[in-house]
C-alpha positions as CSV (number, residue, x, y, z in Angstrom):
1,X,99.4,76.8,84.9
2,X,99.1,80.5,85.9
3,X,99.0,81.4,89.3
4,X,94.9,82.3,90.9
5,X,94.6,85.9,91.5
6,X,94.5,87.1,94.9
7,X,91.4,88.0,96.3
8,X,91.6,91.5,98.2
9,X,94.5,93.0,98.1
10,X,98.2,93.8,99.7
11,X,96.7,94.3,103.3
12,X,98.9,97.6,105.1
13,X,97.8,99.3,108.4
14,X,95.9,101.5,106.9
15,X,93.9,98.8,104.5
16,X,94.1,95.8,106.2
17,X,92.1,92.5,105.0
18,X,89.6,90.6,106.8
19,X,90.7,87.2,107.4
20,X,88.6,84.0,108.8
21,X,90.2,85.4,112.4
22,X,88.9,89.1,112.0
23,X,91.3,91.8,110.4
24,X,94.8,91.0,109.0
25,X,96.8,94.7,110.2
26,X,100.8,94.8,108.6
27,X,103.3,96.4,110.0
28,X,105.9,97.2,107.7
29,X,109.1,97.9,110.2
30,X,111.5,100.5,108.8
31,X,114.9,99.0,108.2
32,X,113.3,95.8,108.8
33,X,113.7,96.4,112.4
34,X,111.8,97.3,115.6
35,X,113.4,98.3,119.2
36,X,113.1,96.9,122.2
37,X,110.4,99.4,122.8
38,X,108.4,98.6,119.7
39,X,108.3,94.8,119.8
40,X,107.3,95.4,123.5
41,X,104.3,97.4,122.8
42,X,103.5,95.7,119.3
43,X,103.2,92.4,121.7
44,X,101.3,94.5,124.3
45,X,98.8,95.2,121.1
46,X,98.5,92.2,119.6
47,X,97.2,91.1,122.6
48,X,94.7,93.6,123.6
49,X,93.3,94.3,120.3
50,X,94.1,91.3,118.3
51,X,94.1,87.2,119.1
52,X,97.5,87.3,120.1
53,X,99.2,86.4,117.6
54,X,101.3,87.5,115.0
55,X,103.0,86.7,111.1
56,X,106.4,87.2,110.5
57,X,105.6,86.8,106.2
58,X,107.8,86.1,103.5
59,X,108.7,90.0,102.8
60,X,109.9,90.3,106.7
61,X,106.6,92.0,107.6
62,X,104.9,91.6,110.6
63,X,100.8,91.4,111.1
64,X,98.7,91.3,113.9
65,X,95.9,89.0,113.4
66,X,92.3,88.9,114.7
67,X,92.0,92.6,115.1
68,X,88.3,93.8,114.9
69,X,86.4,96.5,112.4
70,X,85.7,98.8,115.3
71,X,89.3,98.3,116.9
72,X,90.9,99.5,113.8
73,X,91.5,102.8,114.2
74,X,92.4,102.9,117.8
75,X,94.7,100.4,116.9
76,X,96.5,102.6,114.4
77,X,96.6,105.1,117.1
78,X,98.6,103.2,119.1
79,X,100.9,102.1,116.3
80,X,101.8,105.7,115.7
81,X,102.4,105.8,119.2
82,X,105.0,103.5,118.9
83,X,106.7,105.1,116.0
84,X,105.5,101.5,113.6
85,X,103.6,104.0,111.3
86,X,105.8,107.0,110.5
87,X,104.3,107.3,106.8
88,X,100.7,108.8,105.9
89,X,98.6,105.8,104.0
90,X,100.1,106.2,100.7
91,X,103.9,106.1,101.6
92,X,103.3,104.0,104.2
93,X,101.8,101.4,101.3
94,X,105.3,102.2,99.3
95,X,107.4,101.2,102.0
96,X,108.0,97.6,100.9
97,X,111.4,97.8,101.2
98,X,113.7,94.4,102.4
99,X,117.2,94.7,104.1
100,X,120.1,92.5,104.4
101,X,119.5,90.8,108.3
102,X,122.9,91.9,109.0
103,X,122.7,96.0,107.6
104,X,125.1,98.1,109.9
105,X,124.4,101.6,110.4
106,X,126.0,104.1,107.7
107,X,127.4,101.0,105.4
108,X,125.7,101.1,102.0
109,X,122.4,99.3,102.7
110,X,122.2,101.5,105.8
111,X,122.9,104.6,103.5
112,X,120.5,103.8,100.3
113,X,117.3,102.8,102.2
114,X,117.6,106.0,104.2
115,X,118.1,108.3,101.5
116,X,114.8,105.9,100.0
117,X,112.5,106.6,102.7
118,X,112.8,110.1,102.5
119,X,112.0,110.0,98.6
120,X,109.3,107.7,98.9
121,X,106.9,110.2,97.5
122,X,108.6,110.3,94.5
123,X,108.0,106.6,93.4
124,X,105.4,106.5,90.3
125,X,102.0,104.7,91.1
126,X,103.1,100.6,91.7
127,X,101.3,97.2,92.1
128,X,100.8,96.9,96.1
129,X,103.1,93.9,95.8
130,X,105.7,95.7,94.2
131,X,109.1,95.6,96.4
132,X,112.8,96.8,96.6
133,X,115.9,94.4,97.8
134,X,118.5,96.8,99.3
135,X,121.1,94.5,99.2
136,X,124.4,96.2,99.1
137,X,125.9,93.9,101.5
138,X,129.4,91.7,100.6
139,X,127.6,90.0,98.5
140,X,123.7,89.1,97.7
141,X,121.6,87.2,100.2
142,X,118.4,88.6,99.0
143,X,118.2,86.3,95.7
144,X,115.6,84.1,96.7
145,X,113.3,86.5,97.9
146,X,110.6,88.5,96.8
147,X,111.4,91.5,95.1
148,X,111.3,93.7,91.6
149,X,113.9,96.1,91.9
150,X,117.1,95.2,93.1
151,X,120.5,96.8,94.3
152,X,123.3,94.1,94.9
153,X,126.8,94.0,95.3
154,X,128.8,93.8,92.0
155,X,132.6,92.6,90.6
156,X,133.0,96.3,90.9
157,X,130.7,98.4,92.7
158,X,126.8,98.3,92.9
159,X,124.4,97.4,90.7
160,X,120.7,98.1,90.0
161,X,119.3,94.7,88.7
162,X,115.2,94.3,87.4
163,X,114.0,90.9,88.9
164,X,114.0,88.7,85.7
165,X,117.4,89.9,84.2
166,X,120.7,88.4,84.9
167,X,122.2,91.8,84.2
168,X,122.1,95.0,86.4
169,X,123.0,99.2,85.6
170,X,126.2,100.2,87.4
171,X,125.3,102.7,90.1
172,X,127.0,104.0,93.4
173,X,125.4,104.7,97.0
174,X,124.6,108.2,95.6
175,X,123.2,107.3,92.3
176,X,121.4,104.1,93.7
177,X,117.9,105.9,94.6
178,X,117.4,107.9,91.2
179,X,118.3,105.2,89.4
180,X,115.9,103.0,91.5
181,X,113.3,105.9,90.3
182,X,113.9,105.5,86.9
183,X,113.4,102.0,86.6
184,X,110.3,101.8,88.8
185,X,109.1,105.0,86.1
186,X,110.2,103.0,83.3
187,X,107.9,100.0,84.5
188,X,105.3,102.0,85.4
189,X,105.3,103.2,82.0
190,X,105.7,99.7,80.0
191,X,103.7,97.7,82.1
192,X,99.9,97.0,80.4
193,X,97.3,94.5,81.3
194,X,97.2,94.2,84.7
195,X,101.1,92.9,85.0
196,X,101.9,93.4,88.7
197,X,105.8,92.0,89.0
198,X,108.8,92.8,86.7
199,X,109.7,89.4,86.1
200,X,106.8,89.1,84.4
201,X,107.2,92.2,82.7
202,X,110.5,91.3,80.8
203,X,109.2,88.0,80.0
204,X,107.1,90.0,77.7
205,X,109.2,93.2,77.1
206,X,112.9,93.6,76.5
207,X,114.5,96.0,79.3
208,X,116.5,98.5,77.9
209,X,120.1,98.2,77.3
210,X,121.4,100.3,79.5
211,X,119.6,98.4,82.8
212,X,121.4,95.5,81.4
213,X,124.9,96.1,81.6
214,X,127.0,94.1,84.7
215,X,126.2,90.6,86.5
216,X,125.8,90.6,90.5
217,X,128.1,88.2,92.7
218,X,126.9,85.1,93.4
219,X,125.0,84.8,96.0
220,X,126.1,84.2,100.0
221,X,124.3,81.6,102.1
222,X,121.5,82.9,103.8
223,X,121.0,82.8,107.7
224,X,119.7,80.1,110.0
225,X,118.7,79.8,113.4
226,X,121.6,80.3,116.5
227,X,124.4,82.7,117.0
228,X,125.2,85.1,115.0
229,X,128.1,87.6,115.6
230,X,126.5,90.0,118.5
231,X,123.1,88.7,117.7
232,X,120.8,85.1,118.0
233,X,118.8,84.0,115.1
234,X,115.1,82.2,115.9
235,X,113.0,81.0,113.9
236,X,109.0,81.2,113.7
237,X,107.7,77.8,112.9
238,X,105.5,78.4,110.2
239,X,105.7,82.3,110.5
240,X,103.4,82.3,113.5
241,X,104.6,83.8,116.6
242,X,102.9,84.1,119.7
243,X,102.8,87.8,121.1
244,X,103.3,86.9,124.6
245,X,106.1,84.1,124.1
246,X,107.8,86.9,121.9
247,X,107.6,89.5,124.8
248,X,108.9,86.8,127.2
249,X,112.0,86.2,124.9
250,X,112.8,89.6,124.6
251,X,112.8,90.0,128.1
252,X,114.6,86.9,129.0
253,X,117.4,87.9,126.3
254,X,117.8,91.7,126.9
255,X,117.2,92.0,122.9
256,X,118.1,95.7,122.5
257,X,116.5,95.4,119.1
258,X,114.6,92.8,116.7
259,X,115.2,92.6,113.0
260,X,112.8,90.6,110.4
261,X,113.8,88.6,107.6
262,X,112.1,87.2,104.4
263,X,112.8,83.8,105.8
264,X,110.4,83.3,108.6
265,X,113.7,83.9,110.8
266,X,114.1,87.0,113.4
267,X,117.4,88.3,114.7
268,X,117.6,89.7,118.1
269,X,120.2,92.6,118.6
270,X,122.9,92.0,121.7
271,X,120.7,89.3,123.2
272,X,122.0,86.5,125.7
273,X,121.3,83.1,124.8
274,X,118.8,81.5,126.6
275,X,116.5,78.2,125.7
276,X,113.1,78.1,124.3
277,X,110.0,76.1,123.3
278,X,108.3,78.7,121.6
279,X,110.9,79.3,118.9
280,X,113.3,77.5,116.8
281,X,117.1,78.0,117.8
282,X,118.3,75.1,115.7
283,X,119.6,75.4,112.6
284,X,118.6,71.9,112.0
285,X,115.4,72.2,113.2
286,X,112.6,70.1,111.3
287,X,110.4,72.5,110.7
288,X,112.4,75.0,108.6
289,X,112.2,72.8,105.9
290,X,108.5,73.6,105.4
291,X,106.3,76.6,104.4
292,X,103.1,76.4,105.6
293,X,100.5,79.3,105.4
294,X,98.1,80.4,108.1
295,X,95.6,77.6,106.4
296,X,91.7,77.2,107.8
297,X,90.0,78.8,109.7
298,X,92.0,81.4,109.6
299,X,91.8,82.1,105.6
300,X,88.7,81.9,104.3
301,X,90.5,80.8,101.0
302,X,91.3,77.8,102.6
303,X,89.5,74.3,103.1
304,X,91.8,72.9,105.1
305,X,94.1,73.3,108.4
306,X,97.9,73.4,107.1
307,X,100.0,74.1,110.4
308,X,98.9,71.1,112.3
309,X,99.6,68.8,109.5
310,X,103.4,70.8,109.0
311,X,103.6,70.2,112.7
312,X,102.6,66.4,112.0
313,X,105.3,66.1,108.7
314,X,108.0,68.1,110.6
315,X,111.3,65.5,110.3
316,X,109.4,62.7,108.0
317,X,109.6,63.9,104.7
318,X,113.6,64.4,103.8
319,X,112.3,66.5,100.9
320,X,111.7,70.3,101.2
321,X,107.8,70.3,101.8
322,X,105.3,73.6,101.0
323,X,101.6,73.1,102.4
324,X,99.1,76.1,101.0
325,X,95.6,75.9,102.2
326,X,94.4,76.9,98.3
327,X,95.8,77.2,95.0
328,X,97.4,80.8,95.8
329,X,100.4,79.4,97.5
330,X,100.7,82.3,99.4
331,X,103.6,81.0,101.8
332,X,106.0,80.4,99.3
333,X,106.1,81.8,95.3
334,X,109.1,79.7,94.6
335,X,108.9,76.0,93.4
336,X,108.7,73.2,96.7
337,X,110.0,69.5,95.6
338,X,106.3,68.4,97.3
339,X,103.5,71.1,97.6
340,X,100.2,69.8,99.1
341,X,97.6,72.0,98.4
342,X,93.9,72.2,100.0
343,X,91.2,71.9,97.9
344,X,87.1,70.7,98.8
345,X,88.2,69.7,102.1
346,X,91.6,67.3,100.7
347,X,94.6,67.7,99.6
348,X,96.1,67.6,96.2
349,X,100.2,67.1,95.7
350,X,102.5,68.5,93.0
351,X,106.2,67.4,92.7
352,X,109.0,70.4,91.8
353,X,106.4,72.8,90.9
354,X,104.6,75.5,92.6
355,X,100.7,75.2,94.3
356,X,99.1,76.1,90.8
357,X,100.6,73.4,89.0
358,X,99.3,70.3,88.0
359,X,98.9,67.9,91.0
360,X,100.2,64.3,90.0
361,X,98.2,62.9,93.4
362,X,94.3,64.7,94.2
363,X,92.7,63.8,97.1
364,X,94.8,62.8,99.6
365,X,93.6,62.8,103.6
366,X,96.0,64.1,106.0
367,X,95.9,60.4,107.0
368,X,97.2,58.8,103.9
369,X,100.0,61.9,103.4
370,X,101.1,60.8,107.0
371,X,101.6,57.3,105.6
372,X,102.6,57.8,102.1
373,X,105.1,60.7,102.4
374,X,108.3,58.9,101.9
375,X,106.9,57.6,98.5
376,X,106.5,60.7,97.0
């Protein structure tokens, strides 16, 4: 089946979306990483013109939630303040841009996405959703996440790889951002209809031979929560982080830094280890084995509350589990072995597919998931 469009659109800081909780702000951290400072006063924010609480998404964003119509622009004050908005509108609605959790400074992620952010204005006109994996670490940990353009580590050298080919354009730290520029041109150019992603551009269009030319490396394991090198790894359980817990931890740790991830995962720069029921610090922790989205009454999309029954399924199912409020399946694009998905007020299920599929179960209670899990 083909995926529902989205209603609205890619909310920013400039255009955020109204959401069943008031207005949905993103904050779109350069280098996917905020100081001390900034998570400090983003917290302080959420708080006094938001509900408190916050979404680390699936592109290593962060939004504050609940913020009203009239507190918008005071609001954006404030996050200039803070140095969280350092774009005007349109470059700041360009910057989707992910980053390998462990970058260093002046290594080749470090040294591409800078020379990127000061050439943003050069980009062609692109879906909001449109994004850039810098990934020029040892090897790929990006795969998995979502992205259209992509520069990865190669047998020999970088590469620039569309999403949707196996094959990438050699390039070097230099080259890396004109090239990036070409290929964003050359979609920009090819792409009719309404097609928003690359993938699905080359599933229609053959990309030209000379963006087709090396393989990346496999890919390396991704993160999970606990110590990392000079850093700790938590996890937000579901993506939802509560502002004031966040500020605690950051005090409790002496975080000199905080860097986002696509995986619902934050890493906290030079921080002491210390214990904690607001986050998970376990890399076999339950609940990162399920994507759950913000659900009702926060959506509007949505007919039914997702995180309390994620909360509820946490350690039951031994299969990977994705709970969308509505057909969208905004918490996760990818295929789940079980999706439950809301619809009229109930839940429908689809096995190894994605929440626009097919369901093979409709109308399932929260009760009777609870109680049938392990046969599906």
């Amino acid at each position: 089946m083909t995926r529902p469009a989205a209603k609205g659109w890619c909310p920013g800081a400039y255009r955020p979306m109204m959401s069943g909780d008031g207005l949905v702000v993103r904050i779109r951290p350069a280098m996917s990483r905020l100081s001390r400072a900034q998570v400090l006063g983003l917290c302080d924010l959420a708080q006094h013109f938001g509900s408190g609480v916050l979404d680390l998404t699936s592109r290593a964003n962060l939004q504050i939630r609940g913020v009203s119509e009239e507190d918008h622009e005071a609001l954006l004050a404030e996050l200039k303040a803070l140095g969280l908005l350092p774009d005007d509108p349109d470059l700041e609605a360009r910057r989707n841009i992910l980053m390998p959790h462990d970058w260093a400074e002046d290594d080749d992620s470090h040294r591409i996405c800078s020379d990127l952010l000061t050439r943003l204005a050069d980009l062609p006109d692109l879906p909001a959703k449109f994004g850039i994996a810098i990934d020029a670490g040892p090897a790929p940990v990006l795969q998995s996440a979502s992205a259209d353009l992509r520069i990865e580590r190669a047998e020999a050298g970088l590469i620039l790889r569309a999403d949707g080919s196996a094959l990438g354009k050699p390039t070097t730290v230099d080259a890396a951002v004109s090239d990036m520029l070409a290929l964003a041109q050359w979609f920009s150019d090819t792409a009719q209809g309404g097609t928003r992603r690359m993938k699905t551009l080359l599933a229609q269009t053959a990309l030209p031979d000379h963006f087709a030319q090396q393989p990346a490396l496999a890919a390396r394991a991704r993160p999970n929560a606990g110590p990392a090198q000079t850093a700790i790894i938590y996890g937000a359980p579901y993506g939802q982080i509560q502002a004031q817990a966040l500020a605690d931890l950051i005090e409790r740790t002496g975080a000199r830094a905080l860097r986002t991830t696509p995986w619902r995962l934050f890493l906290l720069e030079d921080a002491a280890p210390c214990t904690t029921q607001d986050f998970i610090d376990q890399a076999d922790d339950p609940r990162l084995t399920i994507d759950a989205c913000p659900g009702a009454p926060m959506c509007t999309s949505a007919s039914v509350q997702t995180r309390d029954l994620a909360h509820q399924l946490a350690g039951i199912s031994p299969k990977r589990l994705h709970i969308s409020g509505c057909a969208k399946g905004c918490a996760r694009a990818r295929p789940a072995p079980l999706t439950l998905i809301g619809r009229d007020g109930t839940f429908d299920l689809v096995k190894d597919g994605h929440a626009w599929d097919v369901p093979v179960h409709t109308g399932l209670t929260p009760d009777d998931i609870k109680t049938r899990i392990g046969e599906f």
